[in-house]
LUMBAMI-802887 format. One record per atom (N, C-alpha, C): x, y, z; residue in one letter. Coordinates in steps of 0.001 Angstrom, whole numbers, padded with zeros to 6 digits, always signed. Last residue first. Example, Ala and Ser with C-alpha at 12.3 -4.5 7.8 and 13.67 -1.06 7.14 Angstrom:
<nodes>
+012850-002250+007080s;+013670-001060+007140s;+012900+000030+007870s;+013190-005690+007800a;+012300-004500+007800a;+013200-003300+007800a;
</nodes>
This chain:
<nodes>
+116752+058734+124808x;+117446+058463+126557x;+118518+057738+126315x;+116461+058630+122111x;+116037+059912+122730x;+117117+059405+124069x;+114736+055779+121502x;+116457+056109+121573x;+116676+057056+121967x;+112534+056016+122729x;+113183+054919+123017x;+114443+055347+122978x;+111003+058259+121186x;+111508+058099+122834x;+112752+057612+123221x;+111158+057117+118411x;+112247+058538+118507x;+112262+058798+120446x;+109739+055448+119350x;+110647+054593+118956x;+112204+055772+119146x;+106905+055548+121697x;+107322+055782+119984x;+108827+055133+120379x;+105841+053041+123487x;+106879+054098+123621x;+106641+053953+122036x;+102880+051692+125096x;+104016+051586+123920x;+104573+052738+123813x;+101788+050228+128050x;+101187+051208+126645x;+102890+051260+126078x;+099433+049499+130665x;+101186+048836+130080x;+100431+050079+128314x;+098673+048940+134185x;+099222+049834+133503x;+099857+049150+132052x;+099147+047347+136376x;+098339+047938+136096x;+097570+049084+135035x;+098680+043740+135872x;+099250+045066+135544x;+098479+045823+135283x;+097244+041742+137449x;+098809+042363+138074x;+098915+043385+136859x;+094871+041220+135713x;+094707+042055+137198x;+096130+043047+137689x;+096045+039916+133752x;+095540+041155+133405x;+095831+041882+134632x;+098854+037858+135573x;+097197+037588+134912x;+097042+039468+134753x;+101312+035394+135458x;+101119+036826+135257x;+099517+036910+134835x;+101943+032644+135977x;+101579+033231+136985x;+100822+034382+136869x;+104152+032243+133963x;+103000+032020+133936x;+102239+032044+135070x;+106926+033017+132595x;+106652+033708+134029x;+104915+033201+133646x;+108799+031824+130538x;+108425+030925+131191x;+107733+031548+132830x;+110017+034450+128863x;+110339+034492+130377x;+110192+033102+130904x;+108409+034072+126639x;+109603+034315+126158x;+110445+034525+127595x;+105618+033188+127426x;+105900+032599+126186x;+107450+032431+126115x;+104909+034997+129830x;+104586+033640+129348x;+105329+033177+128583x;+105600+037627+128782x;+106154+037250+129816x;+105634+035196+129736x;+104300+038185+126459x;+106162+038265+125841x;+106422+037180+127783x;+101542+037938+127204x;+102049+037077+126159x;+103630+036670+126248x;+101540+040310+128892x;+101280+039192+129423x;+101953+037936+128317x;+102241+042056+126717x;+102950+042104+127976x;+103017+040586+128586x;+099714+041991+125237x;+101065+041314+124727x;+101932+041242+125814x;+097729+042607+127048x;+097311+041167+126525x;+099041+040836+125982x;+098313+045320+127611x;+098244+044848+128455x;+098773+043178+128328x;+097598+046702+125084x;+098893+046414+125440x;+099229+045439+126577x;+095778+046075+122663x;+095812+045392+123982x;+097185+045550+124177x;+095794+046743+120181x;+095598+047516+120889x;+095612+047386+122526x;+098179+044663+118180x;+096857+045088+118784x;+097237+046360+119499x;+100755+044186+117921x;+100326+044657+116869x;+098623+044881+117148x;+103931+045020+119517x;+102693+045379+119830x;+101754+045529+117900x;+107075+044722+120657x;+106415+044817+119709x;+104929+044568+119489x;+109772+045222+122280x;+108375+045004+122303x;+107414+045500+121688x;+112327+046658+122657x;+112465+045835+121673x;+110541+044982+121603x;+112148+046858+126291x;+112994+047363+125353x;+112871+046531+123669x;+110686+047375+128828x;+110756+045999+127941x;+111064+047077+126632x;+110437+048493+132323x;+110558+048572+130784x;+110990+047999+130016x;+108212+048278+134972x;+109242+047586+134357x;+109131+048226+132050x;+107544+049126+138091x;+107188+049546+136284x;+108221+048665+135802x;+107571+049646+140866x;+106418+048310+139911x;+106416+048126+138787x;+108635+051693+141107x;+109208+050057+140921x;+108430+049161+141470x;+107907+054160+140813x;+108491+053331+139429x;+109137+051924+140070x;+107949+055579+142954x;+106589+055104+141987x;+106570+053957+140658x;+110677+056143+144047x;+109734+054796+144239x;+107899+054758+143470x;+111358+057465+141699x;+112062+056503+141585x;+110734+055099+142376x;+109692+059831+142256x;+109630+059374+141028x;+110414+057884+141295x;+110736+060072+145109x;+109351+059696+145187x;+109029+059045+143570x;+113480+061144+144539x;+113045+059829+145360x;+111381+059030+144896x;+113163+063319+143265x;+113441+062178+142323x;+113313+060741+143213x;+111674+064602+144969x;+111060+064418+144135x;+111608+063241+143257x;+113803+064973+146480x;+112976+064616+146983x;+111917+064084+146111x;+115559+066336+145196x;+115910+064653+145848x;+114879+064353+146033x;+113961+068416+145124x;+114518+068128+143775x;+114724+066431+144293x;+114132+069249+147702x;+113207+069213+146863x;+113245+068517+145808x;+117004+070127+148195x;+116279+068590+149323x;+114919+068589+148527x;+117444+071794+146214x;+118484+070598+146492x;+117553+069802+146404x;+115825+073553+147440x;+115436+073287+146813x;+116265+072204+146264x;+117114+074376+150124x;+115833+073676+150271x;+115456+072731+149179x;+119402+075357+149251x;+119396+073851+149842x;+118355+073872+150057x;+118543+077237+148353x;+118967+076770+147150x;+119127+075022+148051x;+117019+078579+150587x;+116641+078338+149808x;+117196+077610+148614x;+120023+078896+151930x;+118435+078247+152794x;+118028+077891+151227x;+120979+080989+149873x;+121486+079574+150353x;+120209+078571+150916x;+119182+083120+149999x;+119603+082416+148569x;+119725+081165+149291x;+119174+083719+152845x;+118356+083305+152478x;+118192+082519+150684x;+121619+084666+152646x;+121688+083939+153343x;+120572+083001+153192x;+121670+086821+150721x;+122552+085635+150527x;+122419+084547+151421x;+119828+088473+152010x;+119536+087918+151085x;+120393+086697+150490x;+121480+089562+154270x;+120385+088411+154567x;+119793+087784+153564x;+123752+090931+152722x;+124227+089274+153685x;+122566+088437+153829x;+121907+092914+151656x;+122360+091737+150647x;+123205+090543+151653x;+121520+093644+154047x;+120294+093259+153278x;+120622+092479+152683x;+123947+095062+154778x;+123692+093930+155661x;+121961+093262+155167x;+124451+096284+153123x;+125207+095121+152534x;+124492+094123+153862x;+122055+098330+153249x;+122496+097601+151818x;+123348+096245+151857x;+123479+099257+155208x;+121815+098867+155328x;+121918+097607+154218x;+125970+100466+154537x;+125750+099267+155430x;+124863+098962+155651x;+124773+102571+152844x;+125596+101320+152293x;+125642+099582+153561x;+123359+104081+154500x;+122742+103576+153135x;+123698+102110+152790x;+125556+105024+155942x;+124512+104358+156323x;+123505+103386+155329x;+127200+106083+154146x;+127649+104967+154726x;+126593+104364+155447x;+125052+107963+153082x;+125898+107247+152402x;+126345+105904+152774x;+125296+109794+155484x;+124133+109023+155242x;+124435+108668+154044x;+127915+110813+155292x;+127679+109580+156576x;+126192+108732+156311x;+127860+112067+153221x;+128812+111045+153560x;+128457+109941+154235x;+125972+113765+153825x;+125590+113303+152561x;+126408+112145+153253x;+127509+114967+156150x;+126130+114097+156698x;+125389+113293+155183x;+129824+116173+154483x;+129748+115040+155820x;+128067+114089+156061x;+128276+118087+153051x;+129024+116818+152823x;+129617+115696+153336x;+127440+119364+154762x;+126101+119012+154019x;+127289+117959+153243x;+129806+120514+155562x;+128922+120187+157049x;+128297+119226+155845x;+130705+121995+153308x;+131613+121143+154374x;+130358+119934+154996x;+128750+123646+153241x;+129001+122782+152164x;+129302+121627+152791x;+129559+125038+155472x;+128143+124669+155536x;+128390+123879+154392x;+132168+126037+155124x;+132113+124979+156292x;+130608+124365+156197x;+132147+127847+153022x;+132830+126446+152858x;+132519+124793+153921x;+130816+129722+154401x;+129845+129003+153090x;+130523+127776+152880x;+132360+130459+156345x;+131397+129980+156583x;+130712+129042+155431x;+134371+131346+153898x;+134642+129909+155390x;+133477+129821+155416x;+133502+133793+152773x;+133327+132316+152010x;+133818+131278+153180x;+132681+135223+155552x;+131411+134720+154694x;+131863+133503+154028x;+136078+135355+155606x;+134984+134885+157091x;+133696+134548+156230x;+136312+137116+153138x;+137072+135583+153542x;+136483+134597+154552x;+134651+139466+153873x;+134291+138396+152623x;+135689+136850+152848x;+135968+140167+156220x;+135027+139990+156039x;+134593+138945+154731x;+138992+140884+155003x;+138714+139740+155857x;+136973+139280+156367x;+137955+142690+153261x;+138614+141835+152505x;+138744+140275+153521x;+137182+144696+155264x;+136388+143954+153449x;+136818+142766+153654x;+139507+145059+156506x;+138322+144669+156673x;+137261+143816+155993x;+140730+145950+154075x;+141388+145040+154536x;+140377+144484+155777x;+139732+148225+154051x;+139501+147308+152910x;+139946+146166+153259x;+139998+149802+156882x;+138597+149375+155667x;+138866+148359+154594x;+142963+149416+156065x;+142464+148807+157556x;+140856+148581+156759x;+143394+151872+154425x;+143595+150359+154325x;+143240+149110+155028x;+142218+153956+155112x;+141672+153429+154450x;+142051+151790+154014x;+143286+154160+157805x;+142232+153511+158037x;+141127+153239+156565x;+145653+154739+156925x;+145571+153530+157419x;+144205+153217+157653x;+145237+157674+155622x;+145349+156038+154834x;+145041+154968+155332x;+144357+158689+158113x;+143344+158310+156520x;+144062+157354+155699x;+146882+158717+158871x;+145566+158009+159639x;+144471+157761+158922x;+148457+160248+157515x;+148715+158835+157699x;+147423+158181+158401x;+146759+162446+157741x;+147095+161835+156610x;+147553+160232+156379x;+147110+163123+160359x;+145684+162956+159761x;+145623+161893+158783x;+150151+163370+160211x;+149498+162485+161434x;+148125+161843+161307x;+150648+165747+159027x;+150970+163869+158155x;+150576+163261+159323x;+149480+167257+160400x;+148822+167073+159544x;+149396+165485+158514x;+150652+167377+162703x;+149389+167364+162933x;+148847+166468+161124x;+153484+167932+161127x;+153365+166449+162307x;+152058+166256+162629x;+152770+170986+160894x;+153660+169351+159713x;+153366+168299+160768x;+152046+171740+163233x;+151258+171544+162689x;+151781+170727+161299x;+154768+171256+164526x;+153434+170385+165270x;+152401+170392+164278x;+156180+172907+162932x;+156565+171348+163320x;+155342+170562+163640x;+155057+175403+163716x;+154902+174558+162351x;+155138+173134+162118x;+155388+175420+166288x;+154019+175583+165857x;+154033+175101+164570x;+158140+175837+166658x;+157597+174687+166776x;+156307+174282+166390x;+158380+177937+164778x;+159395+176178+163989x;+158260+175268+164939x;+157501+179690+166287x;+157045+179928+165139x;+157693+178160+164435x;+159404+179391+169026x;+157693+178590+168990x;+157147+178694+167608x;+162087+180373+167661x;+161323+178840+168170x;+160009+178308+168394x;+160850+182369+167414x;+161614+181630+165621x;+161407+180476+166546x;+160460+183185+169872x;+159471+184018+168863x;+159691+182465+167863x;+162844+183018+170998x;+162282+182576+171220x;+161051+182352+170641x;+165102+184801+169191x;+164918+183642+168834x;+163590+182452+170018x;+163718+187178+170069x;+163821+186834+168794x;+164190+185591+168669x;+164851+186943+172746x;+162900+187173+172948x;+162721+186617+171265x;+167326+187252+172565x;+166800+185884+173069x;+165505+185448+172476x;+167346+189792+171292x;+168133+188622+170254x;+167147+187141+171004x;+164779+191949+173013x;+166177+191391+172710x;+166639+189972+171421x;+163296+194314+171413x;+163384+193009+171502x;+164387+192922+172046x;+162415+196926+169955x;+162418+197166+171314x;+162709+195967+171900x;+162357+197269+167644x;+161035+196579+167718x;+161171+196867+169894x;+164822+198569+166564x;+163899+199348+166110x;+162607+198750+167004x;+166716+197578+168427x;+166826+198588+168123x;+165239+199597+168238x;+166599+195091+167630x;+166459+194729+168928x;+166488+196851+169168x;+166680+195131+164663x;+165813+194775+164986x;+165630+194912+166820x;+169865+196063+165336x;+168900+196860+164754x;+167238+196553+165122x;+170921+193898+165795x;+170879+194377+166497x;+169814+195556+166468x;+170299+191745+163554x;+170180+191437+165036x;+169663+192790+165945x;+169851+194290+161192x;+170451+193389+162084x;+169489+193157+162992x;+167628+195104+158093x;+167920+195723+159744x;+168930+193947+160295x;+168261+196964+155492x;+168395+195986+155850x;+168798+196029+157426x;+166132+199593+153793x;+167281+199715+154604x;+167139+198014+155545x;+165153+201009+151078x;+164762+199982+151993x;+166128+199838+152673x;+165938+202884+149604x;+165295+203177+150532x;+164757+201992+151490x;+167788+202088+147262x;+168370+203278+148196x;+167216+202843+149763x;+165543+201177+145820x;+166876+200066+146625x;+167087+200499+147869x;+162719+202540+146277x;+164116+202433+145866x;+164799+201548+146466x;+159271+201519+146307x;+160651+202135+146955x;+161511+201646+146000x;+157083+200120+145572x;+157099+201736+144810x;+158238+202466+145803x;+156521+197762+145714x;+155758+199205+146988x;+156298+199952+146549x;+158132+196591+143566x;+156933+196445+143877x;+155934+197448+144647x;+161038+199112+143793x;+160811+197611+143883x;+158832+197733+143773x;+162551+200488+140922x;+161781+200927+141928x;+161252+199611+142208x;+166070+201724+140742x;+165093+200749+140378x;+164035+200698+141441x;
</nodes>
């Protein structure tokens, strides 16, 4: 059977240890020193190369994971400036409010002043109505068939009092209530 290079079984001839130390002029040591730096050169270069490999990953993961702590650091910041613009809304809030209540204490304070001013106004006025009125006298049931109110006044006090003293001059004033007045109070 003829192999690939066009030899026979017959003709390829399988070399030993010893053979090889035979045909190449080697010893066995120099041969396995050869198989050792050939393992170690491959070792180093398997170990060079999942060494790259692992280092491209990690630094593809390390990149994203960069990213990824980058855009977390931007939204803090954006949280803390919200943050910040909600505090000073807050605080100028509470400022607003304690402006407000210490406006509405001076306005309550000034309600009061003013509601006792107007109390002492009101007394005051009914004082002054009270003393304008006592010279006045009101005659309940007085009946008037002239126009002289004055003249019957004088008449009812003469006639139905025995007060004859009373002349035009002393009053100064005298006129007739409708009747829907009279009972009205």
């Amino acid at each position: 059977m003829m192999s690939r290079s066009g030899k026979t079984k017959s003709d390829v001839t399988t070399l030993t240890p010893t053979a090889a130390y035979d045909s190449a002029g080697t010893s066995s040591q120099d041969t396995d020193s050869i198989v050792q730096k050939a393992v170690d050169a491959a070792i180093q270069s398997a170990m060079s190369m999942f060494e790259n490999r692992l280092r491209s990953i990690l630094d593809e993961k390390l990149t994203k994971l960069s990213n990824r702590v980058s855009s977390a650091e931007h939204k803090l910041d954006v949280f803390e400036s919200r943050l910040f613009d909600i505090e000073n809304k807050h605080q100028q809030t509470n400022d607003n409010l304690t402006r407000l209540e210490d406006k509405n204490k001076e306005y309550e304070d000034n309600f009061k002043l003013l509601n006792s001013e107007a109390r002492k106004a009101v007394q005051h006025i009914n004082d002054n109505e009270q003393y304008s009125r006592r010279n006045n006298i009101r005659i309940h049931g007085l009946h008037n068939n002239s126009d002289n109110y004055v003249q019957t006044v004088i008449d009812f006090f003469s006639t139905k009092l025995n007060i004859n003293h009373i002349e035009a001059d002393d009053i100064e004033t005298a006129h007739g209530v409708s009747l829907k007045t009279v009972f009205s109070k």
